[in-house]
C-alpha positions as CSV (number, residue, x, y, z in Angstrom):
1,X,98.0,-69.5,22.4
2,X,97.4,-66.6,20.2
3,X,96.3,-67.5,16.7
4,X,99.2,-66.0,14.2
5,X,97.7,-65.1,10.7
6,X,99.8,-64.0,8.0
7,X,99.5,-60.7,6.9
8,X,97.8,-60.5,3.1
9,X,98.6,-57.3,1.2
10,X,96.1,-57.1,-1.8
11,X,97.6,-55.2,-4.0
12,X,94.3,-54.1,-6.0
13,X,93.6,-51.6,-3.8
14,X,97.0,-50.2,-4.1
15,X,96.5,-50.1,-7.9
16,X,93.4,-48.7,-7.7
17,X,94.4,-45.9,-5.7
18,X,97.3,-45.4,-8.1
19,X,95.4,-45.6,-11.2
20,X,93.0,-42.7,-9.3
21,X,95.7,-40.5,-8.5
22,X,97.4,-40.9,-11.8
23,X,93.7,-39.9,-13.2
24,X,93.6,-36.8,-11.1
25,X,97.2,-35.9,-11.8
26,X,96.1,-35.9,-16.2
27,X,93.2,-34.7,-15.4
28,X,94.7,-31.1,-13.5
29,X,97.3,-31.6,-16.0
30,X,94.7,-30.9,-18.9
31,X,93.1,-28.1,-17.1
32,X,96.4,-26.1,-16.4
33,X,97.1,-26.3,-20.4
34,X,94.0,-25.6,-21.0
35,X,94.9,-22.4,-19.0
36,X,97.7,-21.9,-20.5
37,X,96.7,-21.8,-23.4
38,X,93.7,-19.2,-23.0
39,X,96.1,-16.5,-21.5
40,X,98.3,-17.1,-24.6
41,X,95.2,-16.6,-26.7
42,X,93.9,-13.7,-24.6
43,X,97.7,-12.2,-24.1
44,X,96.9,-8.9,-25.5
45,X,93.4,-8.1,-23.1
46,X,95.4,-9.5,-20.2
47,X,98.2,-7.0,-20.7
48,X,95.7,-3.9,-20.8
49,X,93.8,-5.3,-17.9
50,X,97.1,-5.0,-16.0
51,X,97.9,-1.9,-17.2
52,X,94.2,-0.6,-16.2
53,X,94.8,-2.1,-12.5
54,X,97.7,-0.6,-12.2
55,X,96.8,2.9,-13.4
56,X,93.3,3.5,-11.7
57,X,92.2,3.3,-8.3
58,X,89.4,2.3,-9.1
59,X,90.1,-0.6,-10.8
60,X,93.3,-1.7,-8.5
61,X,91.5,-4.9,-6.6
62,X,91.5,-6.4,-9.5
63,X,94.7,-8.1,-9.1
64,X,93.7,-9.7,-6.0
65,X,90.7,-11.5,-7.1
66,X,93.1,-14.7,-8.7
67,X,94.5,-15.5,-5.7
68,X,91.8,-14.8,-3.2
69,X,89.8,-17.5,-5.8
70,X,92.9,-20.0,-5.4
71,X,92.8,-19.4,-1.9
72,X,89.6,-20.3,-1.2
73,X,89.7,-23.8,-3.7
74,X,92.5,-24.5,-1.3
75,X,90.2,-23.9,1.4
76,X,87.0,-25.7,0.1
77,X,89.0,-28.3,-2.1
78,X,87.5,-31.6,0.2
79,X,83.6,-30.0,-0.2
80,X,84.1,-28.5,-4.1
81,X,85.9,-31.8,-5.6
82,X,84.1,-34.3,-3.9
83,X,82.6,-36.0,-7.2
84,X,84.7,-35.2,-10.2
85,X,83.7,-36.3,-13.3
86,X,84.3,-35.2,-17.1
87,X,81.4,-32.8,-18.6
88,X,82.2,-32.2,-22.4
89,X,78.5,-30.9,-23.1
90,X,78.5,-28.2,-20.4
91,X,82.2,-27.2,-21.0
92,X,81.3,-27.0,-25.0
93,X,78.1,-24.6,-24.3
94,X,80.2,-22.2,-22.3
95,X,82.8,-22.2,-25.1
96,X,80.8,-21.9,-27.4
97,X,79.4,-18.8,-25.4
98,X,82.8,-17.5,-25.0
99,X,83.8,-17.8,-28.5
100,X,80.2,-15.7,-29.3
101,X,81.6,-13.1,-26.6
102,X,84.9,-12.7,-28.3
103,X,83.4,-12.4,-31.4
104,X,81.2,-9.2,-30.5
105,X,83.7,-7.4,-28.6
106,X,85.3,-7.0,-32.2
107,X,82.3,-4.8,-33.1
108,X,83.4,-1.4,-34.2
109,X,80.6,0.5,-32.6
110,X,81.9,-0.5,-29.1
111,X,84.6,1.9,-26.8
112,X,87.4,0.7,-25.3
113,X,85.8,0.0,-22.0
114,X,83.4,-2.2,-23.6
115,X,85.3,-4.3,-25.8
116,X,88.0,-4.7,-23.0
117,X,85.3,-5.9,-21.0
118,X,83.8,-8.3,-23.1
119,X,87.4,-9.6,-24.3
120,X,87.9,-10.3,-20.4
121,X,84.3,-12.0,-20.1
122,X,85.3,-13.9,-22.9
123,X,88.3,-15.2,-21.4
124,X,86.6,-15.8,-17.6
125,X,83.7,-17.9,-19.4
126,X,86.1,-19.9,-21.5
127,X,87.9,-20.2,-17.8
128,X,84.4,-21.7,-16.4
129,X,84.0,-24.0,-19.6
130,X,87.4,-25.6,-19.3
131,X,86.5,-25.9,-15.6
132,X,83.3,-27.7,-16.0
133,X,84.6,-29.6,-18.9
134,X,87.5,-31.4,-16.8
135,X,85.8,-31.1,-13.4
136,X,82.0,-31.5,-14.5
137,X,78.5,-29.9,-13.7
138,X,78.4,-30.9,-10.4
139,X,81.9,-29.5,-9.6
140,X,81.3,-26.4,-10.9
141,X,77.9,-25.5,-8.7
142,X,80.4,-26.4,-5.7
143,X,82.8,-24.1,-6.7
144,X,80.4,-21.5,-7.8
145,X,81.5,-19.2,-5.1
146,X,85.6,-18.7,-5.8
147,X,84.3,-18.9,-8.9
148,X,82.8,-15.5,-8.6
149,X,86.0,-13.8,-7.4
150,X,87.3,-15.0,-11.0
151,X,84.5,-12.7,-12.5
152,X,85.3,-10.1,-10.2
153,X,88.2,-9.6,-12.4
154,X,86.1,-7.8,-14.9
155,X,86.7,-4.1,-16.0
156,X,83.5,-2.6,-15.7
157,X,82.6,0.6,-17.6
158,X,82.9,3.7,-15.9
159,X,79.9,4.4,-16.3
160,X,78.6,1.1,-14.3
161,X,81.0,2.1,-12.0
162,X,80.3,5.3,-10.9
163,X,76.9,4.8,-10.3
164,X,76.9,3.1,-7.0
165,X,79.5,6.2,-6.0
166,X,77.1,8.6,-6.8
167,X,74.9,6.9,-4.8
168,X,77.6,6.8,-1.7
169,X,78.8,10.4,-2.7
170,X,74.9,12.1,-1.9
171,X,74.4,8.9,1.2
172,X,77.6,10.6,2.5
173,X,76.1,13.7,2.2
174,X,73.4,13.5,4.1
175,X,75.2,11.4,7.1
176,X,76.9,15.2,7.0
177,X,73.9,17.4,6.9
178,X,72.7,15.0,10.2
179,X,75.9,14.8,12.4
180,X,75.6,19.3,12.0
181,X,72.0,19.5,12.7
182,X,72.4,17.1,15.8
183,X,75.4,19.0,17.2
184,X,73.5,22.6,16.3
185,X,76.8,23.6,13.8
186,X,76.0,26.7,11.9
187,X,75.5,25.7,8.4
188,X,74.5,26.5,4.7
189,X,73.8,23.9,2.4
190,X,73.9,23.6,-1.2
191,X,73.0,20.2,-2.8
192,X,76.3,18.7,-2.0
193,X,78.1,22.2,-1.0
194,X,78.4,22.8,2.9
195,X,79.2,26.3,3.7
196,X,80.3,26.6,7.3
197,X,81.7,29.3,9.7
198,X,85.3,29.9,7.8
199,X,85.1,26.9,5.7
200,X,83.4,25.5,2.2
201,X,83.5,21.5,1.9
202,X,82.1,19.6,-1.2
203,X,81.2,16.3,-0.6
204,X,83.5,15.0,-4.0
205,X,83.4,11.6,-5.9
206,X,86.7,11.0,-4.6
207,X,85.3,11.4,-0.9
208,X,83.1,8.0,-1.8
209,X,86.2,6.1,-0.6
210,X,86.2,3.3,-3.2
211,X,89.0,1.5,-1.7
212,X,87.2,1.3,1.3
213,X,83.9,0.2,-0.2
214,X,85.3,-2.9,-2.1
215,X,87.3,-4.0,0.9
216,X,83.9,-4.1,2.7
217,X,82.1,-5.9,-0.3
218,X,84.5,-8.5,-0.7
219,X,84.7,-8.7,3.4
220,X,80.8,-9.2,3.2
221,X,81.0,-11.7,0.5
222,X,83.4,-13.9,2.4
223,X,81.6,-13.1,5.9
224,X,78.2,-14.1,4.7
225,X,80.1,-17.4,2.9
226,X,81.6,-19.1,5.6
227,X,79.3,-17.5,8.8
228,X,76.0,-16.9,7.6
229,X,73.9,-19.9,6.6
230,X,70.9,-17.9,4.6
231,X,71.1,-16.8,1.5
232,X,68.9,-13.8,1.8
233,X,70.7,-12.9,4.9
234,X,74.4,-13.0,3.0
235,X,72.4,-11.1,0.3
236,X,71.4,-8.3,3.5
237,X,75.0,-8.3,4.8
238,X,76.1,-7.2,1.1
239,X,73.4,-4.7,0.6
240,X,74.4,-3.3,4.2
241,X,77.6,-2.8,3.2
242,X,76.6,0.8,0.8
243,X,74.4,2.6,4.4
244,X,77.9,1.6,6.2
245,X,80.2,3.2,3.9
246,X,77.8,6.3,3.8
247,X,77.7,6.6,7.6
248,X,81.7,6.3,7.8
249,X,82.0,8.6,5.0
250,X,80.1,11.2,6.0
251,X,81.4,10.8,9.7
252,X,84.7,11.4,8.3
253,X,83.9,14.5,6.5
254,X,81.6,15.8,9.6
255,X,84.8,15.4,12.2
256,X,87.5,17.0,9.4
257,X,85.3,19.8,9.1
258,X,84.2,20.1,12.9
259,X,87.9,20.2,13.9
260,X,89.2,22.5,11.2
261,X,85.9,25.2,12.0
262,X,86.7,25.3,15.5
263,X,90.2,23.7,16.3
264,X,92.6,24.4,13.4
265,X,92.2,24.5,9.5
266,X,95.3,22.0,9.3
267,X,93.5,19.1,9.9
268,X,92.5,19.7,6.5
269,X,96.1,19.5,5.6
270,X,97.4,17.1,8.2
271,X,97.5,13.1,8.6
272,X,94.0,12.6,9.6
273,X,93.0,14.1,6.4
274,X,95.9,11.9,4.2
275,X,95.7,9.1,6.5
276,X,92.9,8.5,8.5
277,X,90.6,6.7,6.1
278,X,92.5,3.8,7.9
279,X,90.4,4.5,10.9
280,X,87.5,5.3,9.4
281,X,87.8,1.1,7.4
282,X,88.2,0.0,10.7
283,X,85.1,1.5,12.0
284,X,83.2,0.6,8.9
285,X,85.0,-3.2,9.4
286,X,83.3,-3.1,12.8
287,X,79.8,-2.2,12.1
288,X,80.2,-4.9,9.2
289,X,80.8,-7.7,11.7
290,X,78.4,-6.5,14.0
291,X,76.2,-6.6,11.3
292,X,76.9,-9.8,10.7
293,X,76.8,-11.1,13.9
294,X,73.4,-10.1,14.3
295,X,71.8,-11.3,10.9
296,X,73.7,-15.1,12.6
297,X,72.0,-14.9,15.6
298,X,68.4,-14.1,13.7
299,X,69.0,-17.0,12.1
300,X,69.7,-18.9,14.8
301,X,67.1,-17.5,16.4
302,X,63.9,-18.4,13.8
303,X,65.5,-21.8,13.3
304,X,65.4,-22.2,17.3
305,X,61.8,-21.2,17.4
306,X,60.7,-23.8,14.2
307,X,62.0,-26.7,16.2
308,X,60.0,-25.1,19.3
């Protein structure tokens, strides 16, 4: 005869599960005004940080960095929120360092690259105090990583900015100067000035193919984040990212000019020219995951041997 045992309901543990989630639900209800409150503040730098990602190529990811950082809390919520706790001394610090911030960028010796960009770092640090404040310490080193896409949102200074596309502008250059000396082209060249049989090509700033390069970096930064274990190895897969684009680049530049010496001069004019940076991403998307694929398996590889 089967023992029959009444079913107990406790109702503690319902109340404490109800008292957490009620804690959780004030608790994201603080840090959404909190938010709210900061883009009032900050209306007026928010408005010409729109205006400045919708103007300039250059500055155009910019609008995806938000939700690409929401995305990925989505993603990693159960690993980044696993012990939340209030932190008023670390959210005060960062503040108080964002209140210091917006106080300098109303220097009068600064442009209006700077103090745009320090108005913005203003409001992403007072972003990262409110976080740390309602989440804690602990919370916030979890999260550092969408974190970073919210500091992607930055407006750096031209002049920042066109360093690394000089860099990719003369890389792409010489990728150029290779591909003709392997394939025996007739050629003259002048710094970045090719003079070829019916046809002169400078290697521009706008051939750096900027869109292109900060697809790749922010590919490499979520490859090396969620397949690659090692830190200096996601570091390598970033740094790789600049000898790809050069390679691409230049390989682009090479075949356009190849085709219009000895085919026709409209592939200067035609879709290839408009269009076919498409390809080229693609190619450069490839090498990236191979890249990638190969800095996994030398990792698997050294820890592999260790155990040996």
């Amino acid at each position: 005869m089967l023992n029959e045992q009444p079913l107990v309901v406790k109702p503690e543990a319902g109340v404490m599960r109800l008292g957490l989630k009620n804690f959780l639900a004030t608790r994201n209800l603080l840090f959404v005004l909190f938010l709210v409150a900061s883009v009032i503040i900050y209306w007026a730098p928010l408005k010409n940080l729109a205006a400045l990602s919708l103007g300039q190529e250059e500055y155009s990811y910019i609008g995806m960095m938000p939700p690409l950082a929401l995305f990925l809390f989505y993603v990693e919520q159960k690993k980044i929120f696993q012990n939340v706790h209030y932190s008023l001394g670390a959210g005060a610090l960062l503040l108080l360092a964002a209140v210091i911030l917006n106080l300098a960028s109303a220097s009068a010796s600064l442009g209006q690259e700077s103090y745009l960009f320090l108005k913005i770092l203003s409001l992403v640090t007072a972003w990262v105090a409110g976080f740390a404040c309602f989440y804690g310490s602990q919370t916030l080193r979890t999260g550092a990583f969408p974190l970073l896409f919210v500091l992607l949102i930055l407006p750096l200074p031209h002049f920042v900015i066109e360093k690394p596309l000089v860099v990719i502008q003369h890389g792409s250059a010489e990728v150029v100067n290779m591909f003709l000396i392997l394939t025996a082209v007739p050629f003259f060249r002048d710094g970045l000035r090719f003079s070829l049989p019916g046809l002169d090509v400078e290697v521009a700033p706008q051939c750096s193919g900027i869109h292109s390069t900060l697809a790749l970096l922010i590919g490499s930064l979520l490859v090396g984040h969620f397949y690659i274990k090692s830190g200096w190895r996601r570091a390598l897969l970033v740094v790789l990212v600049f000898p790809i684009v050069n390679l691409t680049n230049g390989f682009r530049i090479y075949g356009l000019s190849v085709l219009a010496v000895y085919v026709s001069m409209s592939f200067f004019k035609g879709d290839l020219h408009r269009n076919g940076g498409v390809l080229f991403f693609l190619l450069g998307l490839i090498l990236l995951a191979c890249a990638a694929k190969l800095l996994r398996n030398l990792g698997r590889g050294r820890r592999a041997d260790s155990k040996a």
